[in-house]
Each structure stands twice: as structure tokens, then as C-alpha cells.
N, C-alpha and C positions, 0 to 999 in steps of 0.2 A: 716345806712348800712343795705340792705338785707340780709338774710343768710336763708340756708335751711340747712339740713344734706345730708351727701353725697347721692352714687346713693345706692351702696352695701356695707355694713359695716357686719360684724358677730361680737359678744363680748363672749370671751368664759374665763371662770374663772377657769383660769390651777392653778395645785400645785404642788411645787415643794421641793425635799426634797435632803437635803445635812447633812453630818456627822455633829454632834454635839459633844462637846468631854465635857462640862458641864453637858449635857445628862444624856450619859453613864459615866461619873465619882460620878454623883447624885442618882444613880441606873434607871435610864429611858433605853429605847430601841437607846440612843447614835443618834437620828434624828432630825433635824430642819425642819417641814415642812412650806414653806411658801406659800399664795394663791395670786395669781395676777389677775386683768381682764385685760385682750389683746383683743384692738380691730383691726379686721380683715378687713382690705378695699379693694375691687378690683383694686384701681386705684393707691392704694402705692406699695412700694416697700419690705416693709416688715410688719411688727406685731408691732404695739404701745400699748403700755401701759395706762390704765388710771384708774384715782381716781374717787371714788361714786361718786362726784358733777359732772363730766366729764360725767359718765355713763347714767346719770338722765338727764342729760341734750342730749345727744344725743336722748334718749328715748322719749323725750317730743318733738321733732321737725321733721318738716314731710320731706321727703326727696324730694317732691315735691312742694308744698305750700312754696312760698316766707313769710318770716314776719320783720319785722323790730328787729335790733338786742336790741335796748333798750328793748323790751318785753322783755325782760330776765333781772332778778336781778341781777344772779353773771357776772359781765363783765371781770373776771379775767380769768373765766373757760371757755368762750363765747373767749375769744382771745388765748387762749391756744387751744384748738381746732383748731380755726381756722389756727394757725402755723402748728399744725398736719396734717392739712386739712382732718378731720373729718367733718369739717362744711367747708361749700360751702357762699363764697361772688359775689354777685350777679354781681356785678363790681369793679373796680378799678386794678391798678396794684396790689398790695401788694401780693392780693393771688390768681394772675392769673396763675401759673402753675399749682396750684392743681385745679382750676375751669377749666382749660381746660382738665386735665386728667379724670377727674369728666366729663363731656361733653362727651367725648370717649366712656368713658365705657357705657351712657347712649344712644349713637348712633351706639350702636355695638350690641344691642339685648340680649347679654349675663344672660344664667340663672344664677340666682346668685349662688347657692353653686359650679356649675362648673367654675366661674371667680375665685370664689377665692381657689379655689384647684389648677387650672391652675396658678392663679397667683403665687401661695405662692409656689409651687412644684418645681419653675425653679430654677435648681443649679447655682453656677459662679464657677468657679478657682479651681474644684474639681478634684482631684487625686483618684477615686473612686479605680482604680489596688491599688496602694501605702498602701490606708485606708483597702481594704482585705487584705496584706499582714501583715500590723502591727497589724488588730485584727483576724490572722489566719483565713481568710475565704477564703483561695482561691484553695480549692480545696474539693470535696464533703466528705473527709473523715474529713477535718478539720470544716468543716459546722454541719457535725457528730457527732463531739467531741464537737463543743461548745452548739449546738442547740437539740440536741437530735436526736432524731429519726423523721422520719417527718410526715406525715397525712400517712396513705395505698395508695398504688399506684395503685390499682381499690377499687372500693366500690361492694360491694355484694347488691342489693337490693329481693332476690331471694334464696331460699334453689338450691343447684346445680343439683340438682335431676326434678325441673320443668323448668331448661332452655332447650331453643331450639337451638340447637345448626343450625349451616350455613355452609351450602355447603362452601369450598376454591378453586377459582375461578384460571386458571393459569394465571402467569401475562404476560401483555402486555408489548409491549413498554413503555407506559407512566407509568405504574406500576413499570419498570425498571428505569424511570426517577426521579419518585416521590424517590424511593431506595438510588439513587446517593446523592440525597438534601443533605447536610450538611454546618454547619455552619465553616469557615475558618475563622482559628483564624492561618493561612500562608500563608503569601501571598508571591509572589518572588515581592519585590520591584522594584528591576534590570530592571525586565523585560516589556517592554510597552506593552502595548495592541495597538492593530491595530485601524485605523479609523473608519472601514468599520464594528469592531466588537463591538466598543463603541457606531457606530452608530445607529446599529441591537437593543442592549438594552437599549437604551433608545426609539426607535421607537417605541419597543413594552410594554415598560412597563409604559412611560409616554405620550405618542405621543398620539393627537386627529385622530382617525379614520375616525369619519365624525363629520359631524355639523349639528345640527335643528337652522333655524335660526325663531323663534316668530317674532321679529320686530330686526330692528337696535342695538338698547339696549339690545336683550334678545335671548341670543344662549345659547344652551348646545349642550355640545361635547359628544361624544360615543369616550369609551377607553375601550382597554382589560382588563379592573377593572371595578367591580363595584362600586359605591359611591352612601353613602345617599341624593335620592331625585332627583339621577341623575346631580349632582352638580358637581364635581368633582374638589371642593374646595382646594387641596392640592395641593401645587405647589412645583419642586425640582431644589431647590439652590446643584449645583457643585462643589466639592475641587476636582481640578481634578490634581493630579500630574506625572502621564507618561501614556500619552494617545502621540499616533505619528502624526505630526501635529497638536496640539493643546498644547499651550502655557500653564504651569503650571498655577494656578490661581485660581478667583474664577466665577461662571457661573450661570446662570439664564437659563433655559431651556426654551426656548418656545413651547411650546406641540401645536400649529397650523402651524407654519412655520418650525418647526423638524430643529430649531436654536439654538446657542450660542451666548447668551448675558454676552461679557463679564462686570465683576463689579470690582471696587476697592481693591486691595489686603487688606490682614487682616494689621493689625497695627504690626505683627512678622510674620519671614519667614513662610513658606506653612508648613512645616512640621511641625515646633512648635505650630502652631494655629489648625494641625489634629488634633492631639496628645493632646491640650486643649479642642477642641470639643466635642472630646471622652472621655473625663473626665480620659484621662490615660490609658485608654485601648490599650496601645501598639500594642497588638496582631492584631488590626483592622487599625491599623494608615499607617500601609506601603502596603494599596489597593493602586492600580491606580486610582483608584474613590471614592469618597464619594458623597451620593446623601445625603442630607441635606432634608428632608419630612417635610414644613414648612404647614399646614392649612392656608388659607384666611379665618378667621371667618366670616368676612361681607357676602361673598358667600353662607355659610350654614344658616349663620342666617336671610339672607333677607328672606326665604322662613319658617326659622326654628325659631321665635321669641319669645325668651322667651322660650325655650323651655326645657323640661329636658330632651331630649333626642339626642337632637345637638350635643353636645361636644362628647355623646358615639358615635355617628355614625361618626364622625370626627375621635377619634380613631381607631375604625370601618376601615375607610378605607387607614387609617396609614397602618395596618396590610394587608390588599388585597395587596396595593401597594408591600409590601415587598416580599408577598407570590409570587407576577409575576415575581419580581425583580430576586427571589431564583432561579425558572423555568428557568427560560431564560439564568440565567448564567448558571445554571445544564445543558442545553440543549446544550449550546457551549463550555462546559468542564473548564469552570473558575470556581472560588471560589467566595462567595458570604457570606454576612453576615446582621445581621439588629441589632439594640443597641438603647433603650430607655433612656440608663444609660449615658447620653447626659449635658454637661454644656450650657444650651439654654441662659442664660444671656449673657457668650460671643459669642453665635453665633448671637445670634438678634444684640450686636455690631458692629458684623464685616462685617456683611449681610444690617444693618442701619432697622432691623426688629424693629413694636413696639408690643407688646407684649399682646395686645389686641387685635389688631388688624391682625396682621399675625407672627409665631412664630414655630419654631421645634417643632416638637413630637419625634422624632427618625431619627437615620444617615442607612444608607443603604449602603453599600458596595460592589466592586466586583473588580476581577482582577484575573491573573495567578494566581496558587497555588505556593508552593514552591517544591523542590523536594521531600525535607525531611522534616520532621513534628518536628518542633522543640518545639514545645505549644500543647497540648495534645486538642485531639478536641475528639466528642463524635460521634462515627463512629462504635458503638458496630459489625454491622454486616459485615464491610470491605468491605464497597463498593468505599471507594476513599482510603484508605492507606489500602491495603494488606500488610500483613503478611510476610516478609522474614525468611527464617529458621531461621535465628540469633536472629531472636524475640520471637520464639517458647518457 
């Protein structure tokens, strides 16, 4: 049998340290610390574990270069690998699902220390609200008390005696626009949003404007967002739940034909599957929309190979998209929001996403506000909830 080592492996030798009570009863500092090597693959699903003959042995074989597996002495540590799929067989059934995920990652361009941050970062099943509430961190005075004080909120680089100070300019309209921006964490669920007004923002925040077409094979679109390279790799999966005329569910946008492609409902109703998306973020789950910001890697990386700076320009334009997302609902008087703190494991599920290949970055939001502000949102200068005497 052939075997090579995988495509992206890391091995990183964490320690770990739990109470000891032998310890401290023997007069020691009461600590067990123990050291493990964990090796990091782009193509698994989590962090394994391995022992020096393990370690040496991935170390000694090229991740490209086929060799015959007898070349190796230890056959014990050579087939324990291989179950892991740390090591790659050239053929046969046995470990053809890790030689195929191994394939992927190798025809997907991926830099490696960005495959396995992106790999290793995606949440599942996470109640991220629930987890701030039971370690007090949901609200900045309790983030205060546990964390201290935080960095300074400008930096000085300058004695204030040689700054130049700047004319202040009076504001415009969009200056008045930019004012309104805030993040809605109340949305009136109750209430639908129109066709005509769901239609508007996704027009302008995902919609192709025009097309270059190169050849057959090879178009790039012009959108009100910029993207790295001109690419504009990101594409936005739908939970749409009170929009008028359009069936709750979930959607695929086509940004050339300004369409809805419907897809498969999740595996549990609409609401419970927002509400897991959001990793429990309540405050965001009762939008009329979720825009779901999934990257095509294959898009940035055909141009971008191997590159270290792919993945950030991917984020990159995670954040534009949101930024036009905010505007355009500012500008038609709805509430809007954007959220990285995402469970991407069950959304690539329930979307049939693979995770190499295309995958969430962040959920987007928008819909009516609510009347009253029931979740405290950060609005310091009252440009969406004024002040009633009673709050004075």
C-alpha cells in the first residue's frame, strides 16, 4: 500500500493543568500539569491526539511524494494514523473518506494556517446568550467586573499641544444617515415586511449590477460592495420568515437574475433552526430575515492560491457586505444587525454546505423595529429610541 501524509497537518504540544489535591496536601502549589501533542488537520473535524512514534512518523513522510507503506518499520503506528487519517492511502476502500477530504482541501488552494483556523473555529449546538449569562458577561458592567478595565478607548500618539486640530464640517443628509446606523437587537416579529421592500435590499446589497463577460467560463459581476480582486465570492443563503408573498423557509439568492431559489427546510422548525444559527442570540432570531454570508472559496482562490492573504480579504468583504446591508436598511427605516458569533457546523447542515469549500462567516439581519425597546441596544446619542420624559 501507498501512503503519503496528509495535505495540512499543524502539531502543537499544549499543557494542561487541573487541581491536584496530593499536591497541595504534600506542600506543592496543589497543580497537575500535563503535556499532550495534538495534531491539527484541515480536512478533520477536530484535534487528535498523538504519541512521539506517531509524531516522527508523520515528520519523516512527505505530504506529497507517494512511498510504499512497508518502508516504515513500525506498522502499528503506520495503521493507527491511517484510522486517524493523518496519513493518506493511495487506494482502496478502507480509507477512502479521509483520502477524499484530503483531495479537497488539496484542490481548494487553501493557505494553511488559514484552513485550519477556519476549520477548527466553527462552532455546532452553541448557546453562546445562555454561556454569557451563566459566566456573567452580558452586559458591559458585568464584562467590567470580571475582566477589568479594558485597553484605552483612543491612543495618544502625540503631546496634545502639537495636534492639529480639524475644521467640523455641518452634516449632510448621509451624515444624518450614517447617525441613524444602529444595531437592532428589536425587531417587531408580528410584523412582515413588504415584497417590494425585501426586494429593494437585497437588490442593492447583493444584486449584480452589471457583468464583464472574458469568455463563457469567465465573468465578474460589479455590485454596490467592493470584494477582493473583484471576485465577489460571497454568496447569501436566506432564513426568511415574514416577508409578504414569500413562503417561510430557506433561499439561495441569485444575485444575476434578482431570484429566489428555494432549498430544503432545516431538519426543525424555521424558528428553532434561527435561534441555533445564532448560537442563541434571541435578540436577532425574531428579524424577518436572515441573510446567512456564506464565502465560495474556490472563487477567491482560483485567482488567490495559496495565498496568505485570501481568507483576510474574504473577511474583508464579509464586513462591506454588512456595512451596505446596515445603510440600506437605515435608509428605509428598518432595523438591521450583523453577528459572527454564528454555529456554522449546523448551518453548513442544513444549507448541505462543505466547509472547505463554501461556509458562513456571519448572519445579517433586518426587519421592522419594535415599538419599545425591550433588549437595551447602544444608541448613546438617541437617534432611533428618544427619550420619553418618564425616562429622564
Amino acid at each position: 500500500m501507498r501512503i503519503r501524509r496528509c495535505a495540512i497537518v499543524f502539531l502543537e504540544p499544549r499543557e494542561e493543568v487541573a487541581f491536584d489535591l496530593d499536591s497541595l496536601l504534600g506542600g506543592g502549589a496543589g497543580l497537575r500539569r500535563t503535556r499532550r501533542w495534538l495534531a491539527l488537520a484541515a480536512h478533520l473535524d477536530g484535534e487528535v491526539e498523538v504519541d512521539a512514534a506517531q509524531r516522527e512518523c508523520l515528520g519523516r513522510l512527505s505530504p506529497v511524494a507517494w512511498c510504499e507503506c512497508d518502508e516504515l518499520a513500525d506498522a502499528e503506528t503506520v495503521d493507527r494514523l491511517l484510522a486517524l487519517g493523518l496519513l493518506i492511502a493511495q487506494d482502496g476502500p478502507a480509507h477512502a473518506a479521509h483520502r477524499e477530504r484530503d483531495e479537497a482541501v488539496r484542490a481548494a488552494y487553501w493557505w494553511p494556517p488559514a484552513a485550519i483556523a477556519h476549520r477548527l473555529g466553527r462552532w455546532h449546538g452553541l448557546d453562546s446568550a445562555a454561556a454569557m449569562e451563566t459566566g456573567q458577561m452580558s452586559t458591559a458592567v458585568e464584562i467590567r467586573r470580571k475582566l477589568g478595565a479594558p485597553p484605552a478607548h483612543v491612543i495618544e500618539r502625540a503631546a496634545p499641544e502639537s495636534r492639529q486640530r480639524l475644521p467640523r464640517v455641518d452634516d449632510n443628509e448621509f451624515d444624518r444617515l450614517l447617525a441613524r446606523r444602529a444595531t437592532c437587537r428589536n425587531f417587531d416579529a408580528a410584523r412582515a415586511l413588504s415584497q417590494p421592500v425585501f426586494a429593494r435590499m437585497l437588490q442593492r446589497v447583493f444584486a449584480a449590477q452589471a457583468q464583464v463577460r472574458i469568455e463563457d467560463d469567465t465573468v465578474f459581476l460589479k455590485k454596490h460592495t467592493p470584494s477582493g480582486g473583484g471576485l465577489h465570492a460571497t454568496e447569501a443563503y436566506l432564513i426568511v420568515r415574514n416577508v409578504e408573498g414569500v413562503a417561510p423557509g430557506l433561499y439561495h439568492y441569485h444575485p444575476t437574475e434578482h431570484a429566489l431559489e428555494p432549498m430544503p427546510p432545516p431538519g426543525q422548525p424555521l424558528a428553532e433552526f434561527a435561534l441555533c444559527a445564532l448560537a442563541g442570540q434571541h435578540w436577532f432570531a425574531d428579524a424577518p430575515v436572515l441573510a446567512v454570508l456564506a464565502p465560495r472559496y474556490a472563487r477567491s482562490f482560483w485567482k488567490y492560491r495559496d495565498h496568505a492573504k485570501a481568507y483576510r480579504a474574504l473577511v474583508l468583504d464579509v464586513g462591506h457586505l454588512s456595512q451596505t446591508l446596515y445603510l440600506s436598511a437605515t435608509e428605509q427605516g428598518l432595523g438591521a444587525f450583523v453577528t459572527s458569533a454564528i454555529n456554522e457546523v449546523d448551518i453548513e447542515q442544513a444549507f448541505g454546505f462543505d466547509p472547505l469549500v463554501e461556509g458562513p462567516l456571519a448572519i445579517c439581519g433586518f426587519g421592522w423595529r419594535s415599538e419599545r425597546m425591550r433588549i437595551s441596544e447602544f444608541d448613546p446619542t438617541e437617534e432611533v429610541w428618544k427619550k420619553t420624559p418618564e425616562q429622564d
